[in-house]
C-alpha positions as CSV (number, residue, x, y, z in Angstrom):
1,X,-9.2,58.7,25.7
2,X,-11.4,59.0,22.7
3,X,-9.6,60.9,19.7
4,X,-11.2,64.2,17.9
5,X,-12.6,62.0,15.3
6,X,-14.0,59.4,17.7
7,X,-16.0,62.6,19.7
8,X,-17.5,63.9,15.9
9,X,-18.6,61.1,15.6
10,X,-20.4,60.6,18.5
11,X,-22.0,64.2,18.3
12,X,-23.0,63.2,14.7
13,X,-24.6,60.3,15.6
14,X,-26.0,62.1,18.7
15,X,-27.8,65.0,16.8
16,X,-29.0,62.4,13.7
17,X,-30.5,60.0,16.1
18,X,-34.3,60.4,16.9
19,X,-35.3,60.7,20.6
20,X,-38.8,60.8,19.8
21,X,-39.7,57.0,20.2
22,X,-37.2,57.2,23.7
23,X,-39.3,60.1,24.9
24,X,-42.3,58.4,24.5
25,X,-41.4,55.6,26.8
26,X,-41.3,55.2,30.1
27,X,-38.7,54.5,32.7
28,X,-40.2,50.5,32.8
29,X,-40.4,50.2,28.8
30,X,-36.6,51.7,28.2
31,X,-35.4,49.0,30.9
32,X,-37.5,46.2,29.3
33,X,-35.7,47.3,26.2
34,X,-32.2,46.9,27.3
35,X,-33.1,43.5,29.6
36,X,-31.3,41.2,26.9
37,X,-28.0,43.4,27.4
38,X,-26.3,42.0,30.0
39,X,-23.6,44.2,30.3
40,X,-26.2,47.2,31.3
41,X,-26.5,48.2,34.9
42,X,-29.5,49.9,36.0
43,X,-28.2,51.8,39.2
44,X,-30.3,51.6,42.0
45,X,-32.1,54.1,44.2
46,X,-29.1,54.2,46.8
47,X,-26.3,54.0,43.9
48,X,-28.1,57.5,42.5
49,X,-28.1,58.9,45.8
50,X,-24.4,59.1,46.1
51,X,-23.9,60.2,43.1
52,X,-22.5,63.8,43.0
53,X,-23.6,66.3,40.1
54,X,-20.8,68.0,38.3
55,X,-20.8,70.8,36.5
56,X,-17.9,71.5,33.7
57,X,-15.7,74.9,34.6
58,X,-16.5,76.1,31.6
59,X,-20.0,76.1,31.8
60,X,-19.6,78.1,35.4
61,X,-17.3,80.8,34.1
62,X,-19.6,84.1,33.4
63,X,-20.1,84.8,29.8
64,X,-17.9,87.6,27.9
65,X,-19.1,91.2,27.9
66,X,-19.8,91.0,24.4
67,X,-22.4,89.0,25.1
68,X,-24.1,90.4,28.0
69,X,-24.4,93.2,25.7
């Protein structure tokens, strides 16, 4: 389990990093760029078919009435 300061500093790095240059490339260029990883699994078509979305509690639970306001 990563500690509080561990998560900071992933949401740090997360907001300073520049998707730009990752947004311009496409699905073919960002796996040519991680080929010489490898520990990096590309999941296949099938893998990301059983895959279930979840969606956090939280972001479920209706917002307060001060806000609908």
């Amino acid at each position: 389990m990563p500690t509080e300061k561990q998560l900071a500093e992933a949401e740090r790095l997360l907001r300073e990093f520049d998707w730009s240059e990752i947004d311009k490339m496409s699905d073919d260029q960002i796996r040519a760029a991680w080929a010489w990883d490898k520990d990096t699994v590309w999941p296949t078509d099938v893998e990301l078919a059983e895959f279930d979305l979840v969606i956090p509690a939280k972001s479920r639970r209706p917002p307060p009435k001060e806000a609908a306001e």
